[in-house]
DRENNU-132706 format. One record per residue (C-alpha): x negated, y negated, z. Coordinates in Angstrom, 2 decimals, always signed. Layout:
% residues N
+---------+---------+---------+
:       X :       Y :       Z :
+---------+---------+---------+
:       X :       Y :       Z :
...
+---------+---------+---------+
END
This chain:
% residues 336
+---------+---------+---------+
:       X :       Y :       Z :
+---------+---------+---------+
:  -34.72 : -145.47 :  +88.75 :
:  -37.44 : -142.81 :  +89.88 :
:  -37.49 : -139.25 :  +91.35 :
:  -39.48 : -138.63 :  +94.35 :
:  -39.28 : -134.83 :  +95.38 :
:  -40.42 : -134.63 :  +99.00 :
:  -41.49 : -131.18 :  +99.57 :
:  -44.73 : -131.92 : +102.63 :
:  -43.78 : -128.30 : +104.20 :
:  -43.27 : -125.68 : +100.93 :
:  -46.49 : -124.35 : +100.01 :
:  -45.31 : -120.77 :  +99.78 :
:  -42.68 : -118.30 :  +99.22 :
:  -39.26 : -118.41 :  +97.18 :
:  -39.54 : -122.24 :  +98.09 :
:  -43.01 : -122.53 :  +96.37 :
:  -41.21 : -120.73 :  +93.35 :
:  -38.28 : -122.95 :  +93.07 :
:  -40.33 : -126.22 :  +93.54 :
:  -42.51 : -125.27 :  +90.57 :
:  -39.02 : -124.43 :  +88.20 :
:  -37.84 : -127.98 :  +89.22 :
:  -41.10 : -129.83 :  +88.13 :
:  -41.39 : -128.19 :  +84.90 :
:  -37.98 : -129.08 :  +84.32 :
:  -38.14 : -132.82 :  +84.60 :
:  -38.17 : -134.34 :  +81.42 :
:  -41.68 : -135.65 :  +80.21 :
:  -41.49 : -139.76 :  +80.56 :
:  -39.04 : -139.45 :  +84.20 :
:  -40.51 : -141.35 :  +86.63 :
:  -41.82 : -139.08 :  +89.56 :
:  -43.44 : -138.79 :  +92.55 :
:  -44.00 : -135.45 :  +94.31 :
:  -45.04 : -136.10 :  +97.91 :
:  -46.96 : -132.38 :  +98.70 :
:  -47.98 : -129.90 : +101.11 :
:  -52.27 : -129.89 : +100.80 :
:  -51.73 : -126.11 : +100.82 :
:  -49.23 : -126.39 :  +97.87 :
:  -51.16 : -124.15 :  +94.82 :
:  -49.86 : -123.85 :  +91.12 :
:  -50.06 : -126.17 :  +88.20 :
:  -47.76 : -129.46 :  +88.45 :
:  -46.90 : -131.53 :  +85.13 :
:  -49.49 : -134.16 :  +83.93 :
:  -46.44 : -136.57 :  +84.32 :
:  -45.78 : -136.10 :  +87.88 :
:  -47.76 : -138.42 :  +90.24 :
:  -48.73 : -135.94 :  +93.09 :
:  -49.50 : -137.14 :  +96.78 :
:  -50.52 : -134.49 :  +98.97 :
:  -50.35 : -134.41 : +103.12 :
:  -52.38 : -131.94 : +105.06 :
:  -50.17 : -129.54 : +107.41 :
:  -50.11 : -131.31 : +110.80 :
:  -48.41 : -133.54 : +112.79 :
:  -49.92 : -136.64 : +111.75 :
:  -49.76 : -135.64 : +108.13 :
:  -46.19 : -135.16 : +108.04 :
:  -45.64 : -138.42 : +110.24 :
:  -47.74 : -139.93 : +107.42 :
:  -45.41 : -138.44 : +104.58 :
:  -42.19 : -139.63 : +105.93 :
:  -43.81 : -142.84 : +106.65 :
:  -45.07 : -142.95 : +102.62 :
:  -41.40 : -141.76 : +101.44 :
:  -39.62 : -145.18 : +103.63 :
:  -42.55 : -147.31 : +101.79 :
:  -41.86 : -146.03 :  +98.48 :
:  -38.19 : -145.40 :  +97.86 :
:  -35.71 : -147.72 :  +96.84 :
:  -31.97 : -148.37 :  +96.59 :
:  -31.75 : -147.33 :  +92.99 :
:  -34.54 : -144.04 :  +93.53 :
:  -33.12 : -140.64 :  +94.30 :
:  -34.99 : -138.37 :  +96.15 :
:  -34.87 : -134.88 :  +96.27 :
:  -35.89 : -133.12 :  +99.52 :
:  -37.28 : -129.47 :  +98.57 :
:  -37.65 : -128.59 : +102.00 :
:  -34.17 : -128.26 : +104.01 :
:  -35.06 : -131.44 : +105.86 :
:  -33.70 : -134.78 : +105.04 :
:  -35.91 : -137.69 : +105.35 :
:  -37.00 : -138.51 : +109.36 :
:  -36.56 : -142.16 : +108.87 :
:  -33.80 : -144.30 : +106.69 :
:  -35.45 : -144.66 : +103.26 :
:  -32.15 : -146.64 : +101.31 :
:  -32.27 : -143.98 :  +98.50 :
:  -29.75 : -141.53 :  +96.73 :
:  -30.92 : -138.76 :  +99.05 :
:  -29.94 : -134.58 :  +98.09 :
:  -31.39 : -132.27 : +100.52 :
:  -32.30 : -128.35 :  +98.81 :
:  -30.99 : -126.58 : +101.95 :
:  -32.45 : -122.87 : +102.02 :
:  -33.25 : -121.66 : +105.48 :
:  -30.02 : -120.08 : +107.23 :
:  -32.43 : -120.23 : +110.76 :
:  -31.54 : -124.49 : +110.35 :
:  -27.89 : -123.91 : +109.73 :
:  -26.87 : -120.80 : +111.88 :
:  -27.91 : -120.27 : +115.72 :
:  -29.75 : -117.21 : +114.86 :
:  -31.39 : -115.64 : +118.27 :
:  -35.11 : -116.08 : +117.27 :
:  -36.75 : -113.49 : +119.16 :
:  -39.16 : -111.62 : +117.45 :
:  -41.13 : -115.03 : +116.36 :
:  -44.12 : -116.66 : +118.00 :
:  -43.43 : -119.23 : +120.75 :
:  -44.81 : -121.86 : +118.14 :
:  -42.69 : -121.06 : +115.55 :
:  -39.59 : -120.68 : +118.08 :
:  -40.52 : -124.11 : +118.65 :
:  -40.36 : -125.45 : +115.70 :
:  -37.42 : -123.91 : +113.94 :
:  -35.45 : -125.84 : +117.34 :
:  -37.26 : -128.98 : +116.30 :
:  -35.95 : -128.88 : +112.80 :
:  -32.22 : -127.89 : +113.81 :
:  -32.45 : -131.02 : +115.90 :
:  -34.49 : -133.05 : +112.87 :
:  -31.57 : -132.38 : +110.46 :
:  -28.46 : -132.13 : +112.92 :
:  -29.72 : -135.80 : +113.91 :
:  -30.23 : -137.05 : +110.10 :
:  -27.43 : -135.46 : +108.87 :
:  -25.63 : -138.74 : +110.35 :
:  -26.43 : -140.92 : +107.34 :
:  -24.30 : -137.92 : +105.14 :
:  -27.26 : -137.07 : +102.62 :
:  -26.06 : -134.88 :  +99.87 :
:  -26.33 : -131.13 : +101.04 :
:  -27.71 : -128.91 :  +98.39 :
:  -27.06 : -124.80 :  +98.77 :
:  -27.15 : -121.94 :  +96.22 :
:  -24.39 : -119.31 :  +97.46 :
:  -20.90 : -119.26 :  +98.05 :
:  -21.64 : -117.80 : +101.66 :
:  -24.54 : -120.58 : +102.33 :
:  -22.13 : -123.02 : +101.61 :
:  -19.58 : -121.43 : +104.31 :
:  -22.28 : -121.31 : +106.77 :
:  -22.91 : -124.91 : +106.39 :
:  -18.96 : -125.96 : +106.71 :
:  -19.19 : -123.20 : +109.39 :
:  -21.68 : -124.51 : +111.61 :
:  -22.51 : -128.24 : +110.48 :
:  -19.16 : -129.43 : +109.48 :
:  -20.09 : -130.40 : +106.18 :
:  -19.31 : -130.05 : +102.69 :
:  -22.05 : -128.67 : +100.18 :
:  -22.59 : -128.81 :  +97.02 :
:  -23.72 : -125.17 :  +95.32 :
:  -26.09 : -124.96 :  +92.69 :
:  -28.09 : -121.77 :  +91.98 :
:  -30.50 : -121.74 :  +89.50 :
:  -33.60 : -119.45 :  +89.13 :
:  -36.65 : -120.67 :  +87.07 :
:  -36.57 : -121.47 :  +83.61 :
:  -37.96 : -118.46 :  +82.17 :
:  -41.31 : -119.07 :  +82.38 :
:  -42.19 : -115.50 :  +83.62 :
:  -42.41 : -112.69 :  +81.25 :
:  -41.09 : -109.66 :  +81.94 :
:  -43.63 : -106.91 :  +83.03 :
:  -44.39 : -103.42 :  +81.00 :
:  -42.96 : -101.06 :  +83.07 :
:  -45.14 :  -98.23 :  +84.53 :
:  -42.57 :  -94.99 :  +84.79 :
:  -45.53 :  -92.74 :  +85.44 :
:  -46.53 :  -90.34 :  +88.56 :
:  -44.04 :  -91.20 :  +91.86 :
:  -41.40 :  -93.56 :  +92.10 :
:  -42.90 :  -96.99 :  +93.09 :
:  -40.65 :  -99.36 :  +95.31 :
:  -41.30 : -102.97 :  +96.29 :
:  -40.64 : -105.50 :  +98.67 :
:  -42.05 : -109.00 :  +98.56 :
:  -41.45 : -110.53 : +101.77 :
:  -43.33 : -112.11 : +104.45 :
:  -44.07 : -110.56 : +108.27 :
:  -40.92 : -112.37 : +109.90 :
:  -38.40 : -110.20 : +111.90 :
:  -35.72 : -110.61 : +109.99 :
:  -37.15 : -109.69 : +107.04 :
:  -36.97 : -105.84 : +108.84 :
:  -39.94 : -103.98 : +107.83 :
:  -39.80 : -101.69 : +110.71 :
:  -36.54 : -100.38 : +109.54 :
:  -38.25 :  -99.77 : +106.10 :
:  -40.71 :  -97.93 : +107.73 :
:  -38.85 :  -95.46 : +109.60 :
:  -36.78 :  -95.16 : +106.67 :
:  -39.79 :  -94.11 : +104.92 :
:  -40.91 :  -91.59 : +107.80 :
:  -37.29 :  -90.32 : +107.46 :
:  -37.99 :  -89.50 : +103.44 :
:  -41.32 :  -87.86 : +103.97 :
:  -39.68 :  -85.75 : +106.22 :
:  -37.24 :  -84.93 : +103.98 :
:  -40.20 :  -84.11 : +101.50 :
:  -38.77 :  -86.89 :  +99.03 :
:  -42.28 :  -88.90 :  +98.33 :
:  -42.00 :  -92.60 :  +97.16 :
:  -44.56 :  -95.27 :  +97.07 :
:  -43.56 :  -98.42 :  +98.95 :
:  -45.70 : -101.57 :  +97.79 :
:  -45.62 : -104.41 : +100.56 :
:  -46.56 : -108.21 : +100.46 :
:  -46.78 : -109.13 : +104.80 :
:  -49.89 : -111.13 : +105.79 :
:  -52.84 : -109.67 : +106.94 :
:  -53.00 : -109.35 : +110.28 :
:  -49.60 : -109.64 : +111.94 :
:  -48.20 : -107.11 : +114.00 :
:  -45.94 : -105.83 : +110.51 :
:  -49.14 : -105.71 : +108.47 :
:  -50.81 : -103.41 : +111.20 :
:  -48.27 : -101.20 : +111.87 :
:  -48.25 : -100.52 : +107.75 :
:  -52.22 : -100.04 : +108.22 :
:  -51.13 :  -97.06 : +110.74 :
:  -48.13 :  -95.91 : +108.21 :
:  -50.67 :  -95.39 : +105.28 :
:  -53.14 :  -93.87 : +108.71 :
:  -50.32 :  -91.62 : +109.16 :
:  -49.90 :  -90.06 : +105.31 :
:  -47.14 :  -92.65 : +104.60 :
:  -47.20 :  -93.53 : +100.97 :
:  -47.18 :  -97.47 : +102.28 :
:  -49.71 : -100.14 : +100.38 :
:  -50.06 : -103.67 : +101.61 :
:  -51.19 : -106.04 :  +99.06 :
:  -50.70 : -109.42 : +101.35 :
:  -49.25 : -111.82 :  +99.89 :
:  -49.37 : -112.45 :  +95.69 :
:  -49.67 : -115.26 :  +93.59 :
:  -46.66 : -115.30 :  +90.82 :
:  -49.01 : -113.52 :  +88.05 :
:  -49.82 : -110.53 :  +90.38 :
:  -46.57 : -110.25 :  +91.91 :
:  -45.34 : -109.84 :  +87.87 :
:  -47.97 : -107.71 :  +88.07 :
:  -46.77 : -105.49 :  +90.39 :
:  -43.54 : -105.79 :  +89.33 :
:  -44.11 : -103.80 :  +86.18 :
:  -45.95 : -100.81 :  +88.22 :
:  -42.62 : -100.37 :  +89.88 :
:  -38.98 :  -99.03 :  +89.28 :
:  -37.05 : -100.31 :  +92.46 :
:  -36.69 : -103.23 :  +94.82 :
:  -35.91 : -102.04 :  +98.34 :
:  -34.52 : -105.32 : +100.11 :
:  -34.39 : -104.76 : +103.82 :
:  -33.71 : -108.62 : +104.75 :
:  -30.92 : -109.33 : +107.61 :
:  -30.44 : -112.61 : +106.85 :
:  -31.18 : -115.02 : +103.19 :
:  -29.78 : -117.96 : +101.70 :
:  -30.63 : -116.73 :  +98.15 :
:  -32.76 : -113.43 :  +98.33 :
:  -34.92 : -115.24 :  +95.21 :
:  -36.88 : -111.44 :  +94.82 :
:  -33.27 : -109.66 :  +93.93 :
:  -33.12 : -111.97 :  +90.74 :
:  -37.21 : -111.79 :  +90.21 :
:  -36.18 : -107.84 :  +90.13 :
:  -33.06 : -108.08 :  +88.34 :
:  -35.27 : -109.86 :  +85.55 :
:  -37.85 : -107.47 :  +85.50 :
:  -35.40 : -104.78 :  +84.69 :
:  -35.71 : -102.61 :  +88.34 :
:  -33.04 : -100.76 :  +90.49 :
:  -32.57 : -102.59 :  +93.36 :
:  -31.33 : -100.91 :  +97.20 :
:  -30.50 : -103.77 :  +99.10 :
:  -28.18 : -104.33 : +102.29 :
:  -24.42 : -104.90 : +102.18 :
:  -23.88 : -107.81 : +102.80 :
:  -22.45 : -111.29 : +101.66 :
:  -26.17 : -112.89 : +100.42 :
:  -26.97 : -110.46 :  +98.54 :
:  -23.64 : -109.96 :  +96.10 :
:  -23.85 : -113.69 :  +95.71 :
:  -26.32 : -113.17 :  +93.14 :
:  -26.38 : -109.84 :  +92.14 :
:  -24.79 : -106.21 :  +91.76 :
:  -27.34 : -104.04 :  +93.40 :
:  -27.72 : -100.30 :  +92.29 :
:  -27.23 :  -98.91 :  +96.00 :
:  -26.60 : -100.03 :  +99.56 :
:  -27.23 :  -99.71 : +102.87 :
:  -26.66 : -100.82 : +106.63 :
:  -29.37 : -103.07 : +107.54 :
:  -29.54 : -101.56 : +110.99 :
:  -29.68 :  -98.00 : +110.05 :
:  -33.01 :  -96.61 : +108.71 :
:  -30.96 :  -92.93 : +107.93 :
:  -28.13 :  -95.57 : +105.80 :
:  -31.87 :  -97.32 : +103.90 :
:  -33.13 :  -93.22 : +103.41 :
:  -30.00 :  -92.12 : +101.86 :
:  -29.67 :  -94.76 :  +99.74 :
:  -33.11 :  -94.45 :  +98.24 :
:  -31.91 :  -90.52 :  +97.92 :
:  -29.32 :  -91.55 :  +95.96 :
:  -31.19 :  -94.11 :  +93.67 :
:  -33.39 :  -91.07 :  +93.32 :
:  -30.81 :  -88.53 :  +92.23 :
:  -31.69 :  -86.11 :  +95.23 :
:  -28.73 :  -86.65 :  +97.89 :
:  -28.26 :  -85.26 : +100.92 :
:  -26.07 :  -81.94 : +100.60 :
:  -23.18 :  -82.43 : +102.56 :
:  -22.50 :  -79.63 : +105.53 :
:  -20.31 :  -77.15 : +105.00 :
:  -17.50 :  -77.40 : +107.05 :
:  -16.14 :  -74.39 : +109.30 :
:  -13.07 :  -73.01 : +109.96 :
:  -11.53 :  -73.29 : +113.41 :
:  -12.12 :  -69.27 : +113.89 :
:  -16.37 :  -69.61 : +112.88 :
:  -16.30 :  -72.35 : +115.13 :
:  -15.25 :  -70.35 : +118.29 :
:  -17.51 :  -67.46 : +116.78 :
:  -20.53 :  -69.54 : +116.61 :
:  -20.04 :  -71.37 : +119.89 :
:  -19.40 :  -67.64 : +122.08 :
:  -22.08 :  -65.45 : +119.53 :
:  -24.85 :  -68.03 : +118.73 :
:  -27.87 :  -67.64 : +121.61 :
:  -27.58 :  -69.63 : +124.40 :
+---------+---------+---------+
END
């Protein structure tokens, strides 16, 4: 019996992260084959035969093609990548399933045609594969509802989170408080919320460093160019490798999650580990896998301000409430 871990499309991300704790943990002498996105960086275990596919049409073709070839009725193979295998390879087949854009029928607007595209292509890919009943992988209570939910099938949920490979950082306490959020550019991951939260602080006079991770170039990572323009304390560091993101880590005290919609939310447990706050949204993905310190509604900027306040020890004073007799002096005596 051998392992083949078909992972052609993770080269990045929480995905990237989770596909490096599952080849160091494979025992040394396991048969294994990891079929891999050309992009894919990190180290990989000597014992792990690695076949890489470049990031096009033909190369994926080619890597389902490779995975039929190779596995057999007594292989299992482990698909990293929320898609089970295009073609009918005989195997033991578990599918990781992470992205809640495959499972739910989350409006996409906000992404690129091409991507809009795609993410359709891929519902269709694993509504269509889902017919010879691989095993359905999730890591939440609420991923595996959405499944049930909206594919009619039973998962299986089993959350892990690295094997404590990373050490944790040295914080820095000194000069501001120092938030972060590692996310990428897409819409739901609601960094123009953030930012008007943060326009909403300064105005208050509350100053607090927010430390972002978007791409360089997209429309999130310009409009944080004109933030910092504008006297925001924003930084954009595009995205880290692990080591820098620890890194960064350490210079902070808080994560500020702003993300509509996870299946895991694999930062809130990098945090959690690192020993900072975290301010993250109410809702169901993120109490699956941890107690945050405050929370917020993910549509509200003023609900994302306040709740930094409050992490922050400065809350808003409440009004002072008037009697029914200052009310009807104010509203008559007050100028017009």
């Amino acid at each position: 019996m051998a392992l083949i871990i078909h992972a052609p499309n993770v080269h990045r991300g929480g995905g990237r992260t989770l596909l490096h704790a599952v080849l160091r943990g494979i025992p040394p002498g396991t048969p294994c084959t990891l079929i891999a996105d050309q992009r894919l960086g990190g180290e990989i275990p000597e014992h792990v035969v690695v076949v890489r596919f470049p990031a096009t049409l033909t190369g994926r073709l080619a890597a389902e093609r490779l995975l039929r070839a190779k596995a057999g009725a007594v292989d299992i193979v482990l698909c990293m990548g929320n898609l089970p295998p295009l073609f009918d390879c005989g195997a033991k087949v578990a599918v990781f399933l992470q992205n809640r854009y495959l499972v739910e029928a989350v409006p996409l607007a906000g992404f690129p045609l091409k991507t809009r595209l795609r993410i359709a292509t891929e519902r269709l890919w694993l509504k269509m594969c889902l017919r010879r009943q691989p095993r359905l992988v999730v890591q939440t209570r609420s991923m595996r509802d959405a499944v049930k939910r909206h594919l009619g099938i039973e998962s299986l949920v089993l959350p892990f989170f690295g094997d404590g490979a990373s050490p944790v950082p040295v914080r820095d306490e000194t000069g501001v408080p120092r938030f972060v959020y590692p996310a990428s550019a897409e819409p739901h991951k609601n960094h123009e919320l953030l930012l008007s939260a943060w326009r909403l602080l300064a105005d208050w006079g509350i100053r607090a460093e927010l430390h972002l991770t978007v791409e360089p170039g997209t429309a999130v990572a310009k409009a944080v160019l004109q933030a910092g323009e504008s006297g925001l304390a924003v930084v954009n560091h595009g995205p880290l490798e692990p080591a820098d993101l620890q890194t960064l880590y350490g210079r902070c005290s808080a994560l500020v999650f702003a993300s509509r919609l996870e299946s895991f939310g694999l930062p809130l447990l990098e945090a959690r580990q690192a020993g900072l706050a975290i301010v993250a949204p109410e809702l169901d993905y993120v109490r699956d896998v941890v107690e945050p310190d405050q929370t917020f509604d993910p549509g509200s900027a003023l609900s994302l301000a306040r709740a930094v306040r409050r992490l922050l020890k400065q809350p808003e004073p409440l009004p002072r409430l008037l009697n029914p007799q200052e009310f009807l002096h104010r509203v008559s005596s007050d100028p017009w």
